[in-house]
C-alpha positions as CSV (number, residue, x, y, z in Angstrom):
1,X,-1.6,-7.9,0.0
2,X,0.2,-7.0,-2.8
3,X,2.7,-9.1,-3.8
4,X,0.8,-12.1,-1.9
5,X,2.5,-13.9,0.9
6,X,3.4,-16.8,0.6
7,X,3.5,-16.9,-3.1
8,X,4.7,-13.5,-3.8
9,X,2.1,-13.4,-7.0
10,X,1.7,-8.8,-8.2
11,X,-1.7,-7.7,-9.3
12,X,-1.0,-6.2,-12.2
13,X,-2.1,-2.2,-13.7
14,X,-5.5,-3.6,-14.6
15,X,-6.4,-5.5,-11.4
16,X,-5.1,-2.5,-9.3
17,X,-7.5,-0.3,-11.7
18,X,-9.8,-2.1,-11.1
19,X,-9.9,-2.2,-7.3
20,X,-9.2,1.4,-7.2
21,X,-12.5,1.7,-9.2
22,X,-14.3,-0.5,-6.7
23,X,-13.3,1.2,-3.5
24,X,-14.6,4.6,-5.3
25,X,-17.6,3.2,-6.1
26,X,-18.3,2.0,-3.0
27,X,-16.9,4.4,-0.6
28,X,-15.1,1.6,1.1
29,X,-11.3,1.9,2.6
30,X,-8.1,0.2,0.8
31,X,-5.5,-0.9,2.9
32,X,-2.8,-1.7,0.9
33,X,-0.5,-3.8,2.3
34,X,2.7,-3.6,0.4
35,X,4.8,-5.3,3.2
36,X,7.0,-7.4,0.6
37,X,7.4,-4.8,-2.2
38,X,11.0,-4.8,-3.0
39,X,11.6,-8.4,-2.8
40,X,9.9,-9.0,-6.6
41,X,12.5,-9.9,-9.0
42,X,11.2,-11.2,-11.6
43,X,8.5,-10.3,-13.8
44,X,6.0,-9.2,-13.5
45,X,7.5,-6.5,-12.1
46,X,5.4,-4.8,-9.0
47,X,3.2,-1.7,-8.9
48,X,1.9,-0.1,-5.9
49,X,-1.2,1.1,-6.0
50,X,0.1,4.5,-5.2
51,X,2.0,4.0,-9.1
52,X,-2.0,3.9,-9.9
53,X,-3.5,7.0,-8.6
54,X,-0.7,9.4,-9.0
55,X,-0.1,7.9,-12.7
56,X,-3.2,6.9,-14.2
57,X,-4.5,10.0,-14.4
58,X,-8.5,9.1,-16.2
59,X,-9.2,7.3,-13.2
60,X,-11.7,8.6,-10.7
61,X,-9.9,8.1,-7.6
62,X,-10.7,9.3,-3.4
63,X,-7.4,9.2,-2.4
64,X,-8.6,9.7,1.0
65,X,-9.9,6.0,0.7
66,X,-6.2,4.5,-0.1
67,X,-3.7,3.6,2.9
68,X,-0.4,1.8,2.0
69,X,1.3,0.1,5.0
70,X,4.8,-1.0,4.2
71,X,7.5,-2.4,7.0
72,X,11.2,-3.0,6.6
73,X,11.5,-6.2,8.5
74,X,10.4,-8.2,6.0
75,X,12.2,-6.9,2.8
76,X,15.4,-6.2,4.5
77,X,15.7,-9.3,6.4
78,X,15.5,-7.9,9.9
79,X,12.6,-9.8,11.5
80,X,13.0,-8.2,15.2
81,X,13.6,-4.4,13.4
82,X,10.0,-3.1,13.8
83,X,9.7,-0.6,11.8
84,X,6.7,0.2,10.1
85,X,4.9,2.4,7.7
86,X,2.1,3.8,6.7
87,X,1.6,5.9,3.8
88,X,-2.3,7.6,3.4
89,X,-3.6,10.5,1.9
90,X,-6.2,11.0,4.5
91,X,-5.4,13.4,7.1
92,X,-7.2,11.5,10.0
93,X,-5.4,8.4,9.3
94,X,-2.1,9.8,10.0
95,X,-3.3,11.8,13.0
96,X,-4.7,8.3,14.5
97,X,-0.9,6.6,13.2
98,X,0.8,9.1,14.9
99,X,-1.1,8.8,18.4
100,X,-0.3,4.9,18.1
101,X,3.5,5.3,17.0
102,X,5.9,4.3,19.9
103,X,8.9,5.6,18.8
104,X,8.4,8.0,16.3
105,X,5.8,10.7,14.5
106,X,7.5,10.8,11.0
């Protein structure tokens, strides 16, 4: 979780690196969940992982390993507006998020 609930600490560009590097190395899935992005107001500022693959560009990165779920409820204030997110490079992922959605396939 990135910022953290309930503290709303940010991993900062090296962590994120870091982890990024980890999945790779591993072969293991990162779910991302970025659920309270836009309420960081302070520094340090957030970065999404997504900042880190489509930015950094000397890292080794899957991208089909990388899912970022994001939901307006929370940063908007509208705790019975469910509306979610999700945000992958991996084909299959959004093919199985689509099947799930209820009201949508965006």
């Amino acid at each position: 979780t990135n910022p953290s609930n309930p503290l709303g600490t940010v991993m900062d560009r090296t962590t994120l690196r870091t982890v990024v590097n980890f999945i790779n190395q591993k072969r293991i899935h990162l779910i991302s969940d970025e659920i309270y992005a836009a309420t960081v107001f302070s520094h340090p500022s957030f970065i999404s992982v997504a900042e880190i693959i489509e930015q950094d560009t000397d890292i080794e990165c899957d991208r089909d390993l990388i899912h970022i779920i994001y939901s307006l409820s929370k940063d908007m204030g509208f705790p019975g507006f469910r509306v979610g997110i999700i945000y992958s490079y991996n084909d299959s992922v959004v093919n199985c998020a689509r099947k799930m959605s209820s009201f949508g396939l965006g």
